[in-house]
C-alpha positions as a LaTeX table, in Angstrom:
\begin{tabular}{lrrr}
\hline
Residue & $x$ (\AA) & $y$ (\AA) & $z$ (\AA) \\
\hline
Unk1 & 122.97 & 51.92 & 70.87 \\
Unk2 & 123.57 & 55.26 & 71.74 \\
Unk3 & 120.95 & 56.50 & 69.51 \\
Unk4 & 118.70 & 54.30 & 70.68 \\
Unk5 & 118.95 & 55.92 & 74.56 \\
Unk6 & 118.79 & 59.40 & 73.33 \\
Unk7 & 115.29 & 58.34 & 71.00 \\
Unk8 & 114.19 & 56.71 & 74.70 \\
Unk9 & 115.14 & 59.91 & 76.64 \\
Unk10 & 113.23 & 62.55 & 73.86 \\
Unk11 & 109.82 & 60.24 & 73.91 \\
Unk12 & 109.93 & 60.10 & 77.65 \\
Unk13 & 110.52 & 64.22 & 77.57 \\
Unk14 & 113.53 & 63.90 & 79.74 \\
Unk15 & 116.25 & 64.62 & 77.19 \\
Unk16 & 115.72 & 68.58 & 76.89 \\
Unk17 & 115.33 & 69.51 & 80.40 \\
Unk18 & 118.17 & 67.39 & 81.36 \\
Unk19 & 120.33 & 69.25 & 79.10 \\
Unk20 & 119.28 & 72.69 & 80.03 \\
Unk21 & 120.24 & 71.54 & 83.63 \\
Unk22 & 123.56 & 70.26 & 82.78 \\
Unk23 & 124.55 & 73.80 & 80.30 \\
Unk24 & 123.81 & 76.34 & 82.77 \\
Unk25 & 119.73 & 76.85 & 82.06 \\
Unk26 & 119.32 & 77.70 & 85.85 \\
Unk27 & 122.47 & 79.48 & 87.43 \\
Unk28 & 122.42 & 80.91 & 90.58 \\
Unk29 & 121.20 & 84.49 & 88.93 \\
Unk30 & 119.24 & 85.51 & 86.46 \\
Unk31 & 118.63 & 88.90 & 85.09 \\
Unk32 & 116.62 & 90.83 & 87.69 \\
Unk33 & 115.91 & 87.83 & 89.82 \\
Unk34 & 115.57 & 89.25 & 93.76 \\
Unk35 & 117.93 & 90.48 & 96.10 \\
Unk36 & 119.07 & 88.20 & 98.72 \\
Unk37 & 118.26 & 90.76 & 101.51 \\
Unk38 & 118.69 & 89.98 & 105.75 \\
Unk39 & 116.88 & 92.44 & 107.71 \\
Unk40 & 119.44 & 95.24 & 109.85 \\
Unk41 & 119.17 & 98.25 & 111.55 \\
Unk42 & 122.52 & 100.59 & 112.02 \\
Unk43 & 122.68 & 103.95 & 112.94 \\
Unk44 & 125.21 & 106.42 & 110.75 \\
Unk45 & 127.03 & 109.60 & 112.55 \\
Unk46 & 126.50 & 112.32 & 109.91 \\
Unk47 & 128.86 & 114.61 & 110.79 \\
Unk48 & 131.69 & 112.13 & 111.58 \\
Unk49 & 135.10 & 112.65 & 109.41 \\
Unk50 & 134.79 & 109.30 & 107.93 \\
Unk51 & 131.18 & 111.11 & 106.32 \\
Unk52 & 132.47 & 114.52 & 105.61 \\
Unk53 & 132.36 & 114.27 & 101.65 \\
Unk54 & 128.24 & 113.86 & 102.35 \\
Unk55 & 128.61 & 117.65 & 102.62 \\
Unk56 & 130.86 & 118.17 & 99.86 \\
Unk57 & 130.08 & 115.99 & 97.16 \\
Unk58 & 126.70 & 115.04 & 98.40 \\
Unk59 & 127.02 & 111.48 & 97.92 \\
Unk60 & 129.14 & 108.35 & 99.80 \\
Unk61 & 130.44 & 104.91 & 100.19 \\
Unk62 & 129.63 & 102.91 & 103.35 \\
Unk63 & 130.78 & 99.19 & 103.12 \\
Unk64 & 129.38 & 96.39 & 105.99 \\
Unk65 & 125.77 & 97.53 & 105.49 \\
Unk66 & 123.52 & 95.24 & 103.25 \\
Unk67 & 124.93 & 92.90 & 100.66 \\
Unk68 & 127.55 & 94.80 & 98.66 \\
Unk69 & 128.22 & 98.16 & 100.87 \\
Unk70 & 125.74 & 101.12 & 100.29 \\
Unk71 & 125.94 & 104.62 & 98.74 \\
Unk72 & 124.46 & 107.31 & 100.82 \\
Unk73 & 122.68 & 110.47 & 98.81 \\
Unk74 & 122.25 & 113.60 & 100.17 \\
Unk75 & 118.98 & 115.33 & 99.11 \\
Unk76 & 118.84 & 117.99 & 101.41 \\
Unk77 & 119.44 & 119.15 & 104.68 \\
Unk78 & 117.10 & 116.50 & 105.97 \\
Unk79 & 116.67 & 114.04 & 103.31 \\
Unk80 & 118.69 & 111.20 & 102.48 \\
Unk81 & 118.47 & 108.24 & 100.31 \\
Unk82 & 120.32 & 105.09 & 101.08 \\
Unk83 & 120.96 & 102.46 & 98.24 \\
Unk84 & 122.24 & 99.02 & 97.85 \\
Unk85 & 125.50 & 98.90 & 95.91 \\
Unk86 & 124.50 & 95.64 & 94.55 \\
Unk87 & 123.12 & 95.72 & 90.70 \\
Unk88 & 119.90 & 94.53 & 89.99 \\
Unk89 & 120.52 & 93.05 & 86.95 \\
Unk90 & 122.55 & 89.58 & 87.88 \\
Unk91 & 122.02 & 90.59 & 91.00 \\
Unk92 & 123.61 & 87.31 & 92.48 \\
Unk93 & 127.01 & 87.04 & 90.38 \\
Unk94 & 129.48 & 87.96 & 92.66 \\
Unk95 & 131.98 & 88.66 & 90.23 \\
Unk96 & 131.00 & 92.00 & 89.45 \\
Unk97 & 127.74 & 94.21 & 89.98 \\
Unk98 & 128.95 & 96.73 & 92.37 \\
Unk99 & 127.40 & 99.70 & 91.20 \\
Unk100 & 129.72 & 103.09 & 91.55 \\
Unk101 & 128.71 & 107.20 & 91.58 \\
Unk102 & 130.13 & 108.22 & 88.11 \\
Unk103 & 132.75 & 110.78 & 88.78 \\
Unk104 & 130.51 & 113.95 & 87.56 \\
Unk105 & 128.07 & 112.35 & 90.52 \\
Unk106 & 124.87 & 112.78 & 88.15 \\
Unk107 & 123.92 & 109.34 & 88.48 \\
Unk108 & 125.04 & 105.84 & 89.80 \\
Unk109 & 126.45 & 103.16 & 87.14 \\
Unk110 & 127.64 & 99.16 & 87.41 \\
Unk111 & 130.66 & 99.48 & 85.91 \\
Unk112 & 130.81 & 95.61 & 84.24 \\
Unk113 & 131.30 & 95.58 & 80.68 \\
Unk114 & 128.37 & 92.94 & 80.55 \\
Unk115 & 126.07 & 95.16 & 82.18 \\
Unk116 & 126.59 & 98.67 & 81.33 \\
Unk117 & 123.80 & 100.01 & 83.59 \\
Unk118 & 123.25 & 103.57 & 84.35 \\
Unk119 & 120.55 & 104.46 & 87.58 \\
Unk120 & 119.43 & 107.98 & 88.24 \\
Unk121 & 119.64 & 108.78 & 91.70 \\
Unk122 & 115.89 & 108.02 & 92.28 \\
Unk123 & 117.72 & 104.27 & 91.35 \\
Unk124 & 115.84 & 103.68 & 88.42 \\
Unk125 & 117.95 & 102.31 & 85.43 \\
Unk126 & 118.18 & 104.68 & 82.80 \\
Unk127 & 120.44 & 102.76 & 80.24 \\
Unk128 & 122.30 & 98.78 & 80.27 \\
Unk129 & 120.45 & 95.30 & 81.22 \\
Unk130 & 119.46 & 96.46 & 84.37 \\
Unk131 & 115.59 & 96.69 & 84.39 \\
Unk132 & 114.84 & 96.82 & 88.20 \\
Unk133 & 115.37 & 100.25 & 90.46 \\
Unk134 & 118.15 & 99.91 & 92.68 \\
Unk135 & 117.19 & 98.59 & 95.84 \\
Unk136 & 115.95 & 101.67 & 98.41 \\
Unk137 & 116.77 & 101.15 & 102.46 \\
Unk138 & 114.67 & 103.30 & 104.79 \\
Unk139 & 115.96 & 106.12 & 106.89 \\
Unk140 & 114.97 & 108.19 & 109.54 \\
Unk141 & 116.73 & 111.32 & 110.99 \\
Unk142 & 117.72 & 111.06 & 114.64 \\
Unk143 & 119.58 & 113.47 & 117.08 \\
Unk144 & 118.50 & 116.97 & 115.72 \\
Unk145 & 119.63 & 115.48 & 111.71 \\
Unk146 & 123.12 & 114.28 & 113.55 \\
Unk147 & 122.59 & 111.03 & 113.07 \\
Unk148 & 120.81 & 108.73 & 109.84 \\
Unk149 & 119.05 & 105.77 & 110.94 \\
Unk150 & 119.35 & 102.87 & 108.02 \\
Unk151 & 117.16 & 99.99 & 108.23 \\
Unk152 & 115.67 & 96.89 & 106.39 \\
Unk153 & 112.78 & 94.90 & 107.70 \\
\hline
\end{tabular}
């Protein structure tokens, strides 16, 4: 009988894309699928104590901005690059994919034993699963270079 059903379900095509449904086929990520991104538009106090190592080690954490928190690169005197935090490979497992500065600050990593990838600090992936550049906010300099305008529209 049960035979029977399953010969029904593969001549009316139903049996294999029922069962890539039910074992995961279509998860709620896939490897580089696109970043869930909500447009914002926050102003940053470069010279504020909480932003001092900006000036020291070039480079810092800001959580509460975009999906995972953002790392903040500083070029120059007046250039800065702002990216997401979030990995772009998996991009939507929660579980992991918070990409980190590697403590030598040459480049950006997600440090998930899964993923593994490495992003030069233009953001593109240099080494792991990731294929995608890390995602890039805009800036804009305000206040005489006091003050970094981050934004996503």
């Amino acid at each position: 009988m049960i035979m029977k059903k399953i010969s029904d379900f593969l001549k009316a095509g139903i049996l294999i894309p029922a069962l890539f449904l039910l074992l995961g086929g279509c998860g709620p990520s896939t490897p580089d699928s696109p970043l869930p991104l909500r447009p914002f538009d926050t102003q940053v106090n470069l010279f504020s104590p909480k932003y001092s190592e900006l000036h020291t080690k070039k480079w810092v954490y800001v959580s509460g901005i975009g999906l995972k928190g953002v790392i903040i690169r500083k070029i120059s005197e007046f250039e800065y690059r702002v990216f997401e935090r979030n990995c772009t490979y998996l991009p939507n497992d929660d579980s992991c994919n918070k990409v980190n500065v590697d403590p030598s600050g040459l480049f950006m990593y997600d440090p998930c034993g899964e993923c593994g990838s490495r992003f030069e600090w233009t953001g593109r992936p240099t080494q792991g699963q990731a294929s995608q550049y890390l995602f890039r906010y805009s800036t804009e300099l305000l206040n005489n270079g006091k003050v970094l305008r981050i934004f996503y529209n």
